[in-house]
DSSP file (Angstrom, degrees, kcal/mol; ACC not computed):
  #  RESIDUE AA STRUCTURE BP1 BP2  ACC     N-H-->O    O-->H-N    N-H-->O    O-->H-N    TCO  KAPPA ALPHA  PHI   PSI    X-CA   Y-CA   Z-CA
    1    1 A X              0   0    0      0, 0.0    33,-0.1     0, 0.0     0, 0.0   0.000 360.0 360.0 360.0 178.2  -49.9   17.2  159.1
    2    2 A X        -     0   0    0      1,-0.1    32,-0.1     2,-0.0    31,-0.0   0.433 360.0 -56.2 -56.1-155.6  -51.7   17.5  162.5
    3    3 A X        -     0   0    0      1,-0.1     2,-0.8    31,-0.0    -1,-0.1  -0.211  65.5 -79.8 -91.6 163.8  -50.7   19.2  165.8
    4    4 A X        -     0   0    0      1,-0.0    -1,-0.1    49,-0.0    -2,-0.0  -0.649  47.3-135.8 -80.9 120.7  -47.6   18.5  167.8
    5    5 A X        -     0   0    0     -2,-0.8     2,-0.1     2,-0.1    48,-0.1   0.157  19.2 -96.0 -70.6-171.9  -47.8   15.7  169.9
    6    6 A X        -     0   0    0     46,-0.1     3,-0.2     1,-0.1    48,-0.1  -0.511  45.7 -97.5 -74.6 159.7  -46.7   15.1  173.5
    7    7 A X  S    S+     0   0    0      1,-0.2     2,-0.4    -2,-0.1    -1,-0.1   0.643 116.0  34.7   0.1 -52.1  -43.4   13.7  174.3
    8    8 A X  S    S+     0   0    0      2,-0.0     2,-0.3    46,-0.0    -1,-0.2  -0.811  70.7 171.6-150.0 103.7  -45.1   10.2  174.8
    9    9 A X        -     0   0    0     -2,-0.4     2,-0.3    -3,-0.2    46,-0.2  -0.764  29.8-125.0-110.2 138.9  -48.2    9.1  172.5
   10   10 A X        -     0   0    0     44,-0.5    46,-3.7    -2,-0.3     2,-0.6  -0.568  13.8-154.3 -94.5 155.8  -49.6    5.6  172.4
   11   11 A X  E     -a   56   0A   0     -2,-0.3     2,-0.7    44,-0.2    46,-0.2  -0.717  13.1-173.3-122.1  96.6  -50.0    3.7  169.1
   12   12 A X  E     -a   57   0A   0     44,-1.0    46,-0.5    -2,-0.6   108,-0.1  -0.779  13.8-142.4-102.3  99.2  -52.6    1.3  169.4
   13   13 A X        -     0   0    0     -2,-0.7     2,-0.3    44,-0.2    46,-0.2  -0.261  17.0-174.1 -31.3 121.9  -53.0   -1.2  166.3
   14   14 A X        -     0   0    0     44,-0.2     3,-0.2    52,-0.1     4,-0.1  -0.963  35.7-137.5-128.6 150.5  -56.6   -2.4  164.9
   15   15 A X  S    S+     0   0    0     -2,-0.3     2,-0.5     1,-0.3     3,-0.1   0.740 109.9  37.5 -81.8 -28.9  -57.4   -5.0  162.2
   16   16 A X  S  > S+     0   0    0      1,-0.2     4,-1.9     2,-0.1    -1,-0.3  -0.850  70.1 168.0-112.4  95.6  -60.3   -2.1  161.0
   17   17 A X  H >> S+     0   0    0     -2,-0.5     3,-1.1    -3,-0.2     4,-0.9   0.994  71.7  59.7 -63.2 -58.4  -58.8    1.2  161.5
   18   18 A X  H >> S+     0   0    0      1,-0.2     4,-1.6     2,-0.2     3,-1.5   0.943 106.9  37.6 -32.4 -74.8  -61.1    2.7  159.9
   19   19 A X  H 3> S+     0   0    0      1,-0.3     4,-3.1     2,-0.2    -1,-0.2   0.743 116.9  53.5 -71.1  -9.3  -64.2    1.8  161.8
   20   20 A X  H << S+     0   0    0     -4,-1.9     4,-0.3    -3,-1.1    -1,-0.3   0.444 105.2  54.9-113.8  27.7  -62.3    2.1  165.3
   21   21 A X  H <X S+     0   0    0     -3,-1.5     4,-1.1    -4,-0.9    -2,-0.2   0.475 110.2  46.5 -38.7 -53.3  -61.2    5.4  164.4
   22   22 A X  H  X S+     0   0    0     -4,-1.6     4,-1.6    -5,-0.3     5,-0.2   0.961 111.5  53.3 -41.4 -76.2  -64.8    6.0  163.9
   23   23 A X  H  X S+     0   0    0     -4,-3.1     4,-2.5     2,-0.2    -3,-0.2   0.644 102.5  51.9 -37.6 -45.6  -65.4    4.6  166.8
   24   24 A X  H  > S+     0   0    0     -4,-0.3     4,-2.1     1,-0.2     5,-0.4   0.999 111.1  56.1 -47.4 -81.8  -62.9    6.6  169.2
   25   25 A X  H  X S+     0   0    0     -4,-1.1     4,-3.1     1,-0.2     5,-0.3   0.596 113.7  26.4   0.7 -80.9  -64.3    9.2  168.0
   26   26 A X  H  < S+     0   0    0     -4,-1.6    -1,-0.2     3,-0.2    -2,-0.2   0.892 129.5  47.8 -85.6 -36.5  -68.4    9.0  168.6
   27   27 A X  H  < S+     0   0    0     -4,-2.5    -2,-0.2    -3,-0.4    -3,-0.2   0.982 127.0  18.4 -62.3 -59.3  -67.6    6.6  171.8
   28   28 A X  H  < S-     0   0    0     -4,-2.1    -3,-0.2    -5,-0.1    -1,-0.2   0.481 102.3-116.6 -95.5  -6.6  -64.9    8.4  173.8
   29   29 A X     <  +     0   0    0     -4,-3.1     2,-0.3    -5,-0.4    -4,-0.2   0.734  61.8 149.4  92.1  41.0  -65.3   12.2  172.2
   30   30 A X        -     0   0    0     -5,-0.3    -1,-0.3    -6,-0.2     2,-0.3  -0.833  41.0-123.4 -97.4 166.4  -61.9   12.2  170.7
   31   31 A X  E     -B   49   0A   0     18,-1.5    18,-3.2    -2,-0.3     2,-0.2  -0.729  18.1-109.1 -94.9 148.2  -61.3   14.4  167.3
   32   32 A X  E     +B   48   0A   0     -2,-0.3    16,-0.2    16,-0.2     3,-0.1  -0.525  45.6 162.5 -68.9 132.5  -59.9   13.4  163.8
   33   33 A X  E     +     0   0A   0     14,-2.3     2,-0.3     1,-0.3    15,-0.2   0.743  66.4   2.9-129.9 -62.1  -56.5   15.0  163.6
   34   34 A X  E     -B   47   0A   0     13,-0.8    13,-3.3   -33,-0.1     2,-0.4  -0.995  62.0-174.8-131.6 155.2  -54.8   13.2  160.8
   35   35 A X  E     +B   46   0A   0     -2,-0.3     2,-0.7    11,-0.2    11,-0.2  -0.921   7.1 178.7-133.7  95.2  -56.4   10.4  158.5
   36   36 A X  E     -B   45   0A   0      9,-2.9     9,-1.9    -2,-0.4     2,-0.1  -0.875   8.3-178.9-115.7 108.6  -54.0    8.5  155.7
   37   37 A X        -     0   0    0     -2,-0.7     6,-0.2     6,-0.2     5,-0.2  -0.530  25.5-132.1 -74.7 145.2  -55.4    5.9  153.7
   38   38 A X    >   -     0   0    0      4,-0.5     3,-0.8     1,-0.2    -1,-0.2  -0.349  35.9-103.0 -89.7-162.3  -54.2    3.8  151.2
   39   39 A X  T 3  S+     0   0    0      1,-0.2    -1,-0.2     2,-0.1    -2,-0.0   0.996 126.7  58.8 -58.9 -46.8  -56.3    3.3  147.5
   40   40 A X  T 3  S-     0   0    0      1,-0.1    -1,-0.2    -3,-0.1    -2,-0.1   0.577 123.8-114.1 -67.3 -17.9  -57.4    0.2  148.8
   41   41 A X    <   +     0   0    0     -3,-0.8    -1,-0.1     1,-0.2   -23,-0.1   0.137  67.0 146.7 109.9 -33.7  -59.1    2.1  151.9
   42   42 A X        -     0   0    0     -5,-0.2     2,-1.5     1,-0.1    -4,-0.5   0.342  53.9-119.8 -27.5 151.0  -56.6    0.4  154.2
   43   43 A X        +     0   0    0     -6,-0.2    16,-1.5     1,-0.2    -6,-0.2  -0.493  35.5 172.2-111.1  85.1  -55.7    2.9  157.4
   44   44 A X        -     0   0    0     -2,-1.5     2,-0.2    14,-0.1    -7,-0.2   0.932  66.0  -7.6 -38.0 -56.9  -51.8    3.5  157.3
   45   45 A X  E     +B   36   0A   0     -9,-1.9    -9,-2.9    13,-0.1     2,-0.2  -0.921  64.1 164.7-152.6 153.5  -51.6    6.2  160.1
   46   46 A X  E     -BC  35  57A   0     11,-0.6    11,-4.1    -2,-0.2     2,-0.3  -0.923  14.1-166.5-173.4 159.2  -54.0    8.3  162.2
   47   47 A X  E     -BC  34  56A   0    -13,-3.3   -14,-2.3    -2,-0.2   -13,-0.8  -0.992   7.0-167.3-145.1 151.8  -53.7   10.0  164.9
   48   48 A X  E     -BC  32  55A   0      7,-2.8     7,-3.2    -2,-0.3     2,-0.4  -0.967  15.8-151.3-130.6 152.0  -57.1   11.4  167.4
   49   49 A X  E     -BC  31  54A   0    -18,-3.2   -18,-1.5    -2,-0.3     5,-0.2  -0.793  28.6-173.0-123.2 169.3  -56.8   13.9  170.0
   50   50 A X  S    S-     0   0    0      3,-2.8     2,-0.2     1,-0.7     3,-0.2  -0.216  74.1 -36.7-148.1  77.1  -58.3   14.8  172.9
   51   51 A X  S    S-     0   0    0      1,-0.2    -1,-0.7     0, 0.0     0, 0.0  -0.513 122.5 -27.7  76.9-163.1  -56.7   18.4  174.2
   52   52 A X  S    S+     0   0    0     -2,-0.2     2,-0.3    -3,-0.1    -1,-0.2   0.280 118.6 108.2 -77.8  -3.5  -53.4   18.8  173.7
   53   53 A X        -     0   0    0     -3,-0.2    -3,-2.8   -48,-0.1     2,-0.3  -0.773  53.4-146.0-101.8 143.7  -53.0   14.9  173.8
   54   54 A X  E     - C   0  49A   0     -2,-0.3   -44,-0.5    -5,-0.2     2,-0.4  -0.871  13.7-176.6-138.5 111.9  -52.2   12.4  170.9
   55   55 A X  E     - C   0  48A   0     -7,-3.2    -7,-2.8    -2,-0.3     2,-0.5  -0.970  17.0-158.9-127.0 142.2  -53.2    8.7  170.2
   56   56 A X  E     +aC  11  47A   0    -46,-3.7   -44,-1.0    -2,-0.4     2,-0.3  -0.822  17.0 161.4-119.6 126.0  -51.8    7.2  167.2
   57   57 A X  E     +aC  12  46A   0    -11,-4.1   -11,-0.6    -2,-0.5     2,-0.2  -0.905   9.5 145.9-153.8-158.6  -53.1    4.2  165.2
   58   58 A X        -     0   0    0    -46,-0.5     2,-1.1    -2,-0.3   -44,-0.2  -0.845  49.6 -71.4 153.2 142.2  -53.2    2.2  162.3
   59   59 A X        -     0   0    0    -16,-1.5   -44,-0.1    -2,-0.2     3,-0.1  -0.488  34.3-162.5 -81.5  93.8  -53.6   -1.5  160.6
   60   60 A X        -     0   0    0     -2,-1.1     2,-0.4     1,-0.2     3,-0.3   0.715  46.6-107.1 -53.3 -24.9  -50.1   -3.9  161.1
   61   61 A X    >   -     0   0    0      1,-0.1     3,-1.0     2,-0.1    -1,-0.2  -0.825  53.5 -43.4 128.4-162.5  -51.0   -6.1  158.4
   62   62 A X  T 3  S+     0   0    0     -2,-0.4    -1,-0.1     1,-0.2    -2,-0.1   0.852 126.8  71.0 -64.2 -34.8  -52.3   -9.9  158.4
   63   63 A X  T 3  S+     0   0    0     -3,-0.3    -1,-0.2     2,-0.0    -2,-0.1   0.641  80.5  93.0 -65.9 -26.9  -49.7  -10.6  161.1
   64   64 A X    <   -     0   0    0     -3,-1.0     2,-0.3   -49,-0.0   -49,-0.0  -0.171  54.4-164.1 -76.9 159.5  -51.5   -8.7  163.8
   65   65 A X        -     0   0    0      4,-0.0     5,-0.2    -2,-0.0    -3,-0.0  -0.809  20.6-131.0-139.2 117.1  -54.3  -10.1  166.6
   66   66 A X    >>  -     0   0    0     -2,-0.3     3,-5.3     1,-0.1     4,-1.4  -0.263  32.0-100.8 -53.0 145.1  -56.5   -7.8  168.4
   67   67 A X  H 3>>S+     0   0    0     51,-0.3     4,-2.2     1,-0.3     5,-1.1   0.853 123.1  53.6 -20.1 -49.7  -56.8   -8.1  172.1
   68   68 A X  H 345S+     0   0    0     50,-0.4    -1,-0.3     1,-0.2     5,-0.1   0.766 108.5  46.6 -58.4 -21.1  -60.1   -9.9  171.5
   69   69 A X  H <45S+     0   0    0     -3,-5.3    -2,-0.2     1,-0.1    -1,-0.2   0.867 108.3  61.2-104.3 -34.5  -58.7  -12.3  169.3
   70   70 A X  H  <5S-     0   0    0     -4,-1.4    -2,-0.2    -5,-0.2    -1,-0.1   0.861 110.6-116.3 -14.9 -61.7  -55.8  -12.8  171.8
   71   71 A X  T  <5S+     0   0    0     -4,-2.2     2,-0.4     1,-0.5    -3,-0.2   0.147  79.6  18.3 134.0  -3.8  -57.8  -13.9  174.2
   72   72 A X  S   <S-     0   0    0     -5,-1.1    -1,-0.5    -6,-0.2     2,-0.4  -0.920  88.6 -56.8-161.2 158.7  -57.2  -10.8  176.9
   73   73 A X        -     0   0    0     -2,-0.4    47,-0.1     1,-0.1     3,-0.1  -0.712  32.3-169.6 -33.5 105.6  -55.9   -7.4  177.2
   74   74 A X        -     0   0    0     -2,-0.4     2,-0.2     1,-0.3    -1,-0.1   0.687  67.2 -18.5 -57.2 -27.1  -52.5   -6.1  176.4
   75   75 A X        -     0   0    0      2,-0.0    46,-1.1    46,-0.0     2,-0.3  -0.882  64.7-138.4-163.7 171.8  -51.8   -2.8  177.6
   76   76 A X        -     0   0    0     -2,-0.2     2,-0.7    44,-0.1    46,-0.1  -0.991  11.0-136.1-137.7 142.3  -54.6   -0.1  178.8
   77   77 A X        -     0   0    0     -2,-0.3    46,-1.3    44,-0.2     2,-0.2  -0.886  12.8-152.1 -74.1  95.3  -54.5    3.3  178.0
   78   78 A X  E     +d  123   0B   0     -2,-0.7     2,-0.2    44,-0.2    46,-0.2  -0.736  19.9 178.9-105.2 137.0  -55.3    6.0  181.1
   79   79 A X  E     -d  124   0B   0     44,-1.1    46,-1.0    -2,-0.2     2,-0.4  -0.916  22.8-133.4-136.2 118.0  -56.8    9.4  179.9
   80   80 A X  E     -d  125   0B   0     -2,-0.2     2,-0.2    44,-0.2    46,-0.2  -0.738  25.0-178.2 -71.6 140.5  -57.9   12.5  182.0
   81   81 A X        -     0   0    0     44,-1.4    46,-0.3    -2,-0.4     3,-0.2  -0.534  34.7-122.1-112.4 168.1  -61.0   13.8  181.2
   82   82 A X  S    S+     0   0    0      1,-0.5     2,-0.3    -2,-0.2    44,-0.1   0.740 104.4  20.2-101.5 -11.6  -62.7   16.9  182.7
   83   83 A X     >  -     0   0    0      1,-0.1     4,-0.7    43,-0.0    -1,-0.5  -0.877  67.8-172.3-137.8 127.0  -66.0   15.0  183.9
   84   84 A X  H  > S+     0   0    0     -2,-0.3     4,-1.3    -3,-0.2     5,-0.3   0.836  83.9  54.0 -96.4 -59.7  -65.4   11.4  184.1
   85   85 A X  H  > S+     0   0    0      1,-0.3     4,-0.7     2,-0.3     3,-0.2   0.780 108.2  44.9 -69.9 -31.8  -69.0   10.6  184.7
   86   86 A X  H  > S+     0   0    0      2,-0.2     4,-0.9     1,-0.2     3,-0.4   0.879 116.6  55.6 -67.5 -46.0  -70.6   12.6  181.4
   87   87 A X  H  X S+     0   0    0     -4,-0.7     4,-0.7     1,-0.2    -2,-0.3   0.690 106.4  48.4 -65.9  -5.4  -67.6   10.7  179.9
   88   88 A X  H  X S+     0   0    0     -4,-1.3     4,-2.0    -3,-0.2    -1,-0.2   0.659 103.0  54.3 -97.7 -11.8  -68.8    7.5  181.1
   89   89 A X  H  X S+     0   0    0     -4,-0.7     4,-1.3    -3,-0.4    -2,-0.2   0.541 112.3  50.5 -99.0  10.1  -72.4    7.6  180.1
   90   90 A X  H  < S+     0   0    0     -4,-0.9     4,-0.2     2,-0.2     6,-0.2   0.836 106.1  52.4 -65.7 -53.2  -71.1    8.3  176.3
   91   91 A X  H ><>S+     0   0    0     -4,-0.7     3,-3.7    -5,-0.3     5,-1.6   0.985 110.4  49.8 -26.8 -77.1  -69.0    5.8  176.3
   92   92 A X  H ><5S+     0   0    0     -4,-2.0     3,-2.0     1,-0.3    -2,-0.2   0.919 108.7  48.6 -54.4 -48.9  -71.7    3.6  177.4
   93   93 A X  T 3<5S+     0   0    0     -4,-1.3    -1,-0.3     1,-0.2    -2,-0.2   0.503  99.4  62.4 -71.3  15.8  -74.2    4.5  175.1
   94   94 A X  T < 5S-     0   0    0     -3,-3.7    -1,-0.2    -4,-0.2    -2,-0.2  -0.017 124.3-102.6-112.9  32.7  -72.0    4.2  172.2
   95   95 A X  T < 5 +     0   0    0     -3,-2.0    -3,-0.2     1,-0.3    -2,-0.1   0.209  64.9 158.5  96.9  -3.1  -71.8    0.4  173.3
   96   96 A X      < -     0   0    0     -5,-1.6     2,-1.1    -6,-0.2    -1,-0.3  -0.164  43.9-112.3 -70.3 157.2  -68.5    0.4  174.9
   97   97 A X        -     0   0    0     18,-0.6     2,-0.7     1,-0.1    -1,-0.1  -0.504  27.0-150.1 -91.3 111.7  -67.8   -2.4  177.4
   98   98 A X        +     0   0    0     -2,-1.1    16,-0.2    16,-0.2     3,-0.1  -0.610  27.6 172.0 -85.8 128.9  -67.6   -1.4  180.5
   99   99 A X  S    S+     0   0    0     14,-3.4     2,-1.2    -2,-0.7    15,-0.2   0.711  82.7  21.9 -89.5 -29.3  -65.3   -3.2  183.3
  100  100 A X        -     0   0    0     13,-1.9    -1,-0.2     3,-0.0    13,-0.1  -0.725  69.0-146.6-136.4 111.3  -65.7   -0.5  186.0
  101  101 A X        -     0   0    0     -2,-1.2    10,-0.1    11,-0.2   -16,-0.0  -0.572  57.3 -63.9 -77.0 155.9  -68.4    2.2  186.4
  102  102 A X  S    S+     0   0    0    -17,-0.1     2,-0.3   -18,-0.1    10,-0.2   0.144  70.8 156.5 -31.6 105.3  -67.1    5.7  188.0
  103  103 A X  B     -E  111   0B   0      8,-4.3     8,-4.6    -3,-0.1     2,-0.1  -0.962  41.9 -91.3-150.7 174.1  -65.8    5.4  191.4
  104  104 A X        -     0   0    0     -2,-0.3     2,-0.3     6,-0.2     6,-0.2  -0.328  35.1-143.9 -73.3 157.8  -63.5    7.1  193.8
  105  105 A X    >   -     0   0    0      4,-0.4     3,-2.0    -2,-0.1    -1,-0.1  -0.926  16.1-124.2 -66.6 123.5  -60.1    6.2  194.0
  106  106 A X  T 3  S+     0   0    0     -2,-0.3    -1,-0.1     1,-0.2     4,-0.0   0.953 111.4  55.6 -40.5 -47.9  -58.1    6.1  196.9
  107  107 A X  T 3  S-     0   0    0      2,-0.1    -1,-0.2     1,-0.1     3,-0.1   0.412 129.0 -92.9 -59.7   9.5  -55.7    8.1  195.6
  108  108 A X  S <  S+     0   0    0     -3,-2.0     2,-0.4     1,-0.2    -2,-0.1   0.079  86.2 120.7  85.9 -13.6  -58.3   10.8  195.0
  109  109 A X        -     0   0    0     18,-0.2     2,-0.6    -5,-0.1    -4,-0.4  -0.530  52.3-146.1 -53.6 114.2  -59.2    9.9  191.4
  110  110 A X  E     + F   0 126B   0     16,-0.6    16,-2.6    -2,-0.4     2,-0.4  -0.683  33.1 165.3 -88.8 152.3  -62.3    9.1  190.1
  111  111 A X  E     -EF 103 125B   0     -8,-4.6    -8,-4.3    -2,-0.6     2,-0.4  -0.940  26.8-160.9-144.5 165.6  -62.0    6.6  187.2
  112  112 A X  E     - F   0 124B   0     12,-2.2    12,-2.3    -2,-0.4     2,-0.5  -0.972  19.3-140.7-137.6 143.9  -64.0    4.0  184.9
  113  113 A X  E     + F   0 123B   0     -2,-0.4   -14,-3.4    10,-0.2   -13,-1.9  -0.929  27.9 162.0-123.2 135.4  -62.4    1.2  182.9
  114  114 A X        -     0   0    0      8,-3.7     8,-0.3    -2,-0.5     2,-0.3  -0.639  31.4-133.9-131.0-169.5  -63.6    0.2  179.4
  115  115 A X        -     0   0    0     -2,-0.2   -18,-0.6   -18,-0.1     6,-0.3  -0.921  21.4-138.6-152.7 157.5  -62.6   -1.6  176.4
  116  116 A X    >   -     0   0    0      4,-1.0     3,-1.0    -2,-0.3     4,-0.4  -0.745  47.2 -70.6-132.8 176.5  -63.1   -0.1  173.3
  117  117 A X  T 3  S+     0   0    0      1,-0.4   -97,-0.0    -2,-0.2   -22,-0.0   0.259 129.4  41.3 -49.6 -17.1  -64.5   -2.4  170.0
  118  118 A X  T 3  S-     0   0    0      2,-0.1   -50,-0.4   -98,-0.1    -1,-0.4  -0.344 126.0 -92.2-123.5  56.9  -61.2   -4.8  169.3
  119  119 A X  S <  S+     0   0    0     -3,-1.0     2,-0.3     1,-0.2   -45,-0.2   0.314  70.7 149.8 123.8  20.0  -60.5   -5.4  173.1
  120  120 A X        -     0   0    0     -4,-0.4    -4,-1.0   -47,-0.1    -1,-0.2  -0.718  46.1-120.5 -90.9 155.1  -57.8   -2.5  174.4
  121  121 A X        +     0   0    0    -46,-1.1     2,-0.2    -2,-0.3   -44,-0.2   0.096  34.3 176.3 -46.6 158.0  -58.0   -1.3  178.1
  122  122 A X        -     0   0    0     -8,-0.3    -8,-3.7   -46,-0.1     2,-0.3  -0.363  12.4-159.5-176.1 140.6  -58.6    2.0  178.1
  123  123 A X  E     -dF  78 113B   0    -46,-1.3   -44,-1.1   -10,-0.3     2,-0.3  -0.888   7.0-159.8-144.3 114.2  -59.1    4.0  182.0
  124  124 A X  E     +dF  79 112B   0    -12,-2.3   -12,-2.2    -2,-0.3     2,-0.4  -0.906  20.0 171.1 -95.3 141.1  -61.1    7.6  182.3
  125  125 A X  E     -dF  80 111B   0    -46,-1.0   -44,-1.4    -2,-0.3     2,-0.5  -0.917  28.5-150.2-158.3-177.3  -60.5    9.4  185.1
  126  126 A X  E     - F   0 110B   0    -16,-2.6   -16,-0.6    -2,-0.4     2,-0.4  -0.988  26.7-130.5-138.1 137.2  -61.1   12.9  186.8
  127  127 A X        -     0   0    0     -2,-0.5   -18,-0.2   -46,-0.3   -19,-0.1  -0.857  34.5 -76.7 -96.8 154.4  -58.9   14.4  189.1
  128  128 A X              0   0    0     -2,-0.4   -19,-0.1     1,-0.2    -1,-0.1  -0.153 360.0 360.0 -35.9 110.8  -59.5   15.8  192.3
  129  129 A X              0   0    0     -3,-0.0    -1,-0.2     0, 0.0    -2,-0.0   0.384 360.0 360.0 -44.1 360.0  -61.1   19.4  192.5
């Protein structure tokens, strides 16, 4: 099965794993790392990387509600990137919804905040050169 992850990997749930699998992918530049389906097509486990870092997801069953359907956010996800700003105009043209365009931090970061097709958080960000 795929690479070893990091110590501490998020596992973000969606009602189509499949297509926001896809999605990570073409939106946020991450790679397919491992992909388990059931017969039925369902998405058990997957996991995408981006460098040496590991995000794991998969479809909880009937029981679950995406952020969207929530009503809100639940948790956000923060990733460094090595250009925030090339990573934000992919993002955007692959439709994701942007809450923040690139800007400086006080803390010396720049960052952008999105949401990616079922309604999680998810923060790009560049560190200081």
């Amino acid at each position: 099965m795929g690479a070893v992850p990091p110590n501490i990997s998020p596992y973000l749930y969606y009602e189509d794993g499949q297509a926001a699998m896809d999605w990570l992918i073409a939106a946020f530049g991450f790679e397919e790392d491992v992909r388990i389906t059931s017969d039925e097509g369902r998405l058990e486990h997957a996991e995408v990387k981006l460098g040496d870092n590991v995000v794991m997801l998969g479809e909880p069953g009937s029981h679950y509600e995406s952020p969207k359907k929530r009503g809100g956010a639940t948790a956000g996800v923060h990733v460094y990137v090595d250009d925030v700003d090339a990573h934000y105009e992919r993002a955007k043209a692959a439709g994701a919804e942007i809450h923040m365009e690139p800007t400086d931090q006080p803390y010396g970061d720049r960052r952008y905040d999105t949401e990616d097709l079922e309604g999680h958080n998810w923060f790009f960000a560049q560190r200081p050169s």
